[in-house]
N, C-alpha and C positions, 0 to 999 in steps of 0.2 A: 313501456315499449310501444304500446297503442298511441299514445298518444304522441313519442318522438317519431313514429310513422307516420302518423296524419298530418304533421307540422312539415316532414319530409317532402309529402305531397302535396304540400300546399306550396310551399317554394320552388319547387318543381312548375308547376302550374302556372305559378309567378312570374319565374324566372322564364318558359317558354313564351308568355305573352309580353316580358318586355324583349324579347328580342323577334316577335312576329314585327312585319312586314309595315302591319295598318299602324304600329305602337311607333316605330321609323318615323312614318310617315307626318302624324298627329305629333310627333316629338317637334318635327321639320317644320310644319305649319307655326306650331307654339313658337317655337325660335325668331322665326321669321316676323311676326305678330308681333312679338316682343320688341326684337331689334328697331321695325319700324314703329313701334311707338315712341321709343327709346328715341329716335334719329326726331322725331316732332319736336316731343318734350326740350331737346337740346334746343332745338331753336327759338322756344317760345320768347326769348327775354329778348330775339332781335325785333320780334313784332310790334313790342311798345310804342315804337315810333311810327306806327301807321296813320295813317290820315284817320282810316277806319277805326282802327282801334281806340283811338283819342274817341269816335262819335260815339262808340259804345261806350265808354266810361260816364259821357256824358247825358245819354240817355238813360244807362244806367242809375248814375244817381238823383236825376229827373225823378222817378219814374220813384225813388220813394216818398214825395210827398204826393205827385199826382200822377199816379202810373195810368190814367186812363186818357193822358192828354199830351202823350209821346210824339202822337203824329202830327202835333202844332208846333213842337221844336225847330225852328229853323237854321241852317250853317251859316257860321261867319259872312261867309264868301258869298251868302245872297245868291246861287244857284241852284239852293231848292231844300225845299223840308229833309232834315236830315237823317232821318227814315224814310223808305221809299219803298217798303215791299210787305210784304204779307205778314200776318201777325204772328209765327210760330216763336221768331226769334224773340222778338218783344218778350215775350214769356219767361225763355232763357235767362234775358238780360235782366227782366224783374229779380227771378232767383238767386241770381247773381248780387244784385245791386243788397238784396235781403242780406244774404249770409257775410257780405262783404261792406256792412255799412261804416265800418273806423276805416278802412282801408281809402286813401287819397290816392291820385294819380301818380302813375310810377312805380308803384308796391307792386314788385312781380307776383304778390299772390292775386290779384286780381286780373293781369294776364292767364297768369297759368286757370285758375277757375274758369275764366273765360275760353279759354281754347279750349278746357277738357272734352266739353261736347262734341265738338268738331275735331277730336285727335280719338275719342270714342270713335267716331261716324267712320271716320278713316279704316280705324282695326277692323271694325263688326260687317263693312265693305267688300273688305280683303278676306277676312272667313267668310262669308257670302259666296263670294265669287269662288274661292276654293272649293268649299262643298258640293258648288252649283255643279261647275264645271267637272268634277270628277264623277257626280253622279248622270251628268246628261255624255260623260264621253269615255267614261271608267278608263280613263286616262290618267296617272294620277302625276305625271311630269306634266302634262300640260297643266293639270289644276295648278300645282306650284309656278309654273313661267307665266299665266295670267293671273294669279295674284298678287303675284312679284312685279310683275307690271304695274298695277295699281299700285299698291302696298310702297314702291320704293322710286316712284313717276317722280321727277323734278315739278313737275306742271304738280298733282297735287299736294307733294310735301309743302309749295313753298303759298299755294292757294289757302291753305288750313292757316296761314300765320296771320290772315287780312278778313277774309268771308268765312261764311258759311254754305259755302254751293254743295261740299259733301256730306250735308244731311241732308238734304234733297235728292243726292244722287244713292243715297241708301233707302231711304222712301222708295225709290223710283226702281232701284233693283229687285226689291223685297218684294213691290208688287207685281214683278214680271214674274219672278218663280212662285208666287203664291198662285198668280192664275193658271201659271203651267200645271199645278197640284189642282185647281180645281177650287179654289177655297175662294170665292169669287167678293162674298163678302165681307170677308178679312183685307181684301186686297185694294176694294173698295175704300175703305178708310184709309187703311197703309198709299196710296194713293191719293186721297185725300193730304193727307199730313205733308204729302211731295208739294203738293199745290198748295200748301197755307206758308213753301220755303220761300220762293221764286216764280216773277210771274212769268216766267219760260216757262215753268213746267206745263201750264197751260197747252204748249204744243204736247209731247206727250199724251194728257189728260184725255184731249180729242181723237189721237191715234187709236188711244185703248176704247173709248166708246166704240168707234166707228169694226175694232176689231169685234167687239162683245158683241154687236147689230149683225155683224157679218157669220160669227163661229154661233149664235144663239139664236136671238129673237130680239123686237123690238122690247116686249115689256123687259128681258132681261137687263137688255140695254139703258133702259127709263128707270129702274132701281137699280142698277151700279151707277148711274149719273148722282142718281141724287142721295145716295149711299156718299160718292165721294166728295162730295159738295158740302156734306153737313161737316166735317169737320174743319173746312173754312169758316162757312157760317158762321158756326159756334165759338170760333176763335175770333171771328170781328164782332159778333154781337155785343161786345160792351164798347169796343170805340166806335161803333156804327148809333149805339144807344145816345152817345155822352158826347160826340165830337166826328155826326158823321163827314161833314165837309171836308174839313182837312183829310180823314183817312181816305176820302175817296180821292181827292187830289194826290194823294202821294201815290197809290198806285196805278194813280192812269199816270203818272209823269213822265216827260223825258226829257233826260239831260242835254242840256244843246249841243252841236257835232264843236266839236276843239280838236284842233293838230295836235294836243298833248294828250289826245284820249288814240293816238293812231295804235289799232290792235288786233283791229280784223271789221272784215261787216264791206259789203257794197261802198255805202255813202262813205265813210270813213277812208277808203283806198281808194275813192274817186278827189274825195279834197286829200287825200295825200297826194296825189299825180296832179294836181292844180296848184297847191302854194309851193311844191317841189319846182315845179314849172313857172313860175311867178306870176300865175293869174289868180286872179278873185274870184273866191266863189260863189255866184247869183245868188241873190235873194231869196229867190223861190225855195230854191233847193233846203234852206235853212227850215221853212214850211213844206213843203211838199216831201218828204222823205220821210215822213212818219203814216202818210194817206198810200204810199205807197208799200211799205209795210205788211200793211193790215189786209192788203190783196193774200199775200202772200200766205195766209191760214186757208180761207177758200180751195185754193191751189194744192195745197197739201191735202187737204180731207181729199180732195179731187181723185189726186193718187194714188193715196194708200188703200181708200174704199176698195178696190179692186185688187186688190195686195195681200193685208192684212188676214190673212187664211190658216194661219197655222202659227205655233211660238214662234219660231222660226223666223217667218214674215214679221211677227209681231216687234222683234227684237228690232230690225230691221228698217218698219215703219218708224219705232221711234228715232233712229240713227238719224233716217231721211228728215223727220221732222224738227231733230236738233240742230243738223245741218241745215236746215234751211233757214231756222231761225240766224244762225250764228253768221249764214252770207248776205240775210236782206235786212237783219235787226239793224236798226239806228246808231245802237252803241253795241261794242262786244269788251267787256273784257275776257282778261285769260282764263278768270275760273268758272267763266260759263262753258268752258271746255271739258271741265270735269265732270259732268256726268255722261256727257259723250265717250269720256273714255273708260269710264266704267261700264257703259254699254259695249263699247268694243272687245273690251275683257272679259264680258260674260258671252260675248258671241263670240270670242275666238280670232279674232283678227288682229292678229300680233303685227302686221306691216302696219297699218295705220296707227293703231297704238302707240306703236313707237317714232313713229313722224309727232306724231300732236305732241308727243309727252316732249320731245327732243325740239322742237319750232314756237310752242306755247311757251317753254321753259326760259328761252330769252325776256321774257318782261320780267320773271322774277326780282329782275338787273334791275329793276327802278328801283327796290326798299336801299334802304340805307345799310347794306350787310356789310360794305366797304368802300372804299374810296373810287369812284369811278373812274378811269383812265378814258382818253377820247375816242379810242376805237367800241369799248361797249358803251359808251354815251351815241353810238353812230347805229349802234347794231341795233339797240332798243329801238331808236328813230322810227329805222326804215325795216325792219323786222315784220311791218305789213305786208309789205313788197313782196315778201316769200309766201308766208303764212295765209294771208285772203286767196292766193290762185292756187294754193294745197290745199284749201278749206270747198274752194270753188271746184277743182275736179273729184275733191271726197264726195260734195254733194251731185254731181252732174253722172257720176260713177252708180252714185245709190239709184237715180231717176234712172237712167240705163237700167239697171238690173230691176227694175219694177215692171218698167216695159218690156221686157224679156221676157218674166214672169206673167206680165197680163197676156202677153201672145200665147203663151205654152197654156194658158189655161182657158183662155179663148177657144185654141185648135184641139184641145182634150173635150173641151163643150162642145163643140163644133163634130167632131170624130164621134162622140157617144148618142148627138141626135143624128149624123148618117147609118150607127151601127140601129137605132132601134125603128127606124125608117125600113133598113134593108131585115130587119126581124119582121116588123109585119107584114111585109109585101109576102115573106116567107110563108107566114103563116096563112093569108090569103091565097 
């Protein structure tokens, strides 16, 4: 009898905690988690056909007889080494190219192996962002509609089938809540490894110093620098050893402006409104639009310096910083939007969210998912036209709200050396 009592109470016990509230809820995430995996996976076999995908196969199987000499691979097409970014992926594609050596081109298991990281990054994103947001607004509908935002966004479902921008953007999340916690050099690295994705993150990279210099001290600032520096370092140190030239040419490189690359960015919606208009576009401009660029960091630290005060700010700074890259970069494609929108998701800004996820989601329209009729052969086109002056007031909206914010803390400085002025006079 003792013992069909204690088995009583234990189902009892059971049974009240799977029908509590938090057990719903974690049921509802799990589901959700699932399904958007589930909606990846379904697409991977249309990926095959990517331009990209093909350069991975081919670096790929590079890379097993001389994996240290990746970044002297050049594309057919004579438009530039066919790697062109930081070494994390390189890694990936190593482990890949290892465990998949019988495998030829076309074996959907060497897709699906390939996207798994990047269909990981997606899920572990979207629990991020859930957890985040439920504990910074004990909200827990909103934790679900922002990660449901990410987790099921056309813009990254169809991003994860080509690049890798959403491991970068989970790097880049992970180190925003780890400093919110305090864990300064954990986050360090985890930052770090953002920067070894994409050299955008780079914007980021400088927001978060200039924040640490601002909420701390310099020396704290000087070891989170070089805290998150080491794990690039150490990740180029053997093609910096064995073949530094080419690697460093591939990351300083830039693609040259093409009317087939129209997707967003300044330069790119400027020769869009000139070959649409039947003029040529100056020489200069082919040179000069890269010197013009690199103003454009300066300008940013400028800003945020005075900004960056709080998580808050922090989140904030990096938004401005993305957006600025994405209106004066050179080139933009659509999955440099994706960690933009993972920052809107962790900050809460469901209206712009769902413009990018909804305005970005038109290029998807180039892969080969089906037969193009002429009107989305037109929409792709000109799908600049909309997207750079949405991209442009997103960033002109965030500069506002800086200056807003440096006023208010200006007249709060300002108000607290009148109140300790009118203290001594008091006390004289």
């Amino acid at each position: 009898m003792a013992v069909l009592s204690m088995v009583a109470k234990r189902f009892q016990v059971a049974r009240s905690y799977l029908l509590a509230t938090d057990f719903k809820f974690n049921l509802a995430i799990a589901l959700l988690l699932t399904l958007g995996g589930a909606i990846r996976l379904s697409l991977v076999g249309f990926s095959a056909n990517w331009f990209d995908m093909k350069a991975w196969f081919i670096l790929s199987s590079y890379m097993r007889s001389r994996p240290l000499y990746v970044y002297s691979v050049w594309d057919t097409h004579g438009a530039g080494q066919l790697y062109s970014y930081p070494p994390l992926w390189v890694y990936l594609l190593f482990l890949i190219g290892q465990v998949n050596r019988a495998i030829d081109w076309g074996d959907p298991a060497f897709v699906f192996s390939e996207r798994t990281p990047v269909i990981v990054a997606d899920v572990l994103t979207a629990l991020l962002i859930y957890k985040t947001v439920l504990e910074w607004t004990r909200n827990k509908r909103a934790s679900l509609v922002y990660g449901s935002l990410w987790l099921f966004s056309p813009l990254v479902i169809f991003a994860h089938t080509m690049m890798f921008d959403s491991i970068g953007a989970l790097f880049l999340v992970l180190s925003i809540v780890l400093l919110n916690k305090g864990k300064l050099n954990l986050a360090a690295i985890i930052l770090g490894l953002a920067l070894s994705t994409k050299q955008y993150m780079l914007f980021p990279w400088l927001v978060t110093l200039a924040f640490i210099l601002k909420k701390y001290n310099l020396q704290r600032c000087f070891v989170f620098g070089i805290s998150s520096i080491m794990p690039l370092f150490l990740l180029s140190l053997p093609f910096l050893a064995v073949d530094p030239q080419n690697f460093i040419t591939a990351l300083t490189y830039s693609y040259p402006l093409d009317p087939l690359w129209w997707k967003g960015g300044f330069f790119e919606f400027i020769c869009a409104i000139l070959i649409v208009s039947n003029q040529q576009i100056p020489e200069w401009f082919y040179s000069g639009y890269r010197y013009f660029f690199y103003l454009t960091i300066p300008f940013t630290l400028f800003i945020v310096r005075r900004w960056a005060n709080n998580f808050q700010n922090l989140i904030n700074s990096n938004l401005f910083s993305l957006a600025t890259f994405l209106v004066f970069s050179p080139l933009v494609g659509y999955q440099f939007y994706v960690p933009l929108l993972a920052l809107l998701c962790l900050n809460g800004n469901l209206i712009w969210g769902l413009i990018f996820s909804a305005t970005m989601s038109v290029y998807a329209l180039e892969g080969d998912w089906f037969p193009h009729p002429d009107w989305i052969r037109f929409l792709f086109r000109y799908a600049i036209f909309v997207n750079f002056p949405l991209t442009l007031v997103f960033w002109a909206k965030l500069q506002n709200q800086v200056k807003i914010n440096f006023i208010k803390n200006l007249t709060c400085s300002r108000l607290k050396l009148v109140n300790e002025c009118l203290k001594r006079k008091r006390n004289q």
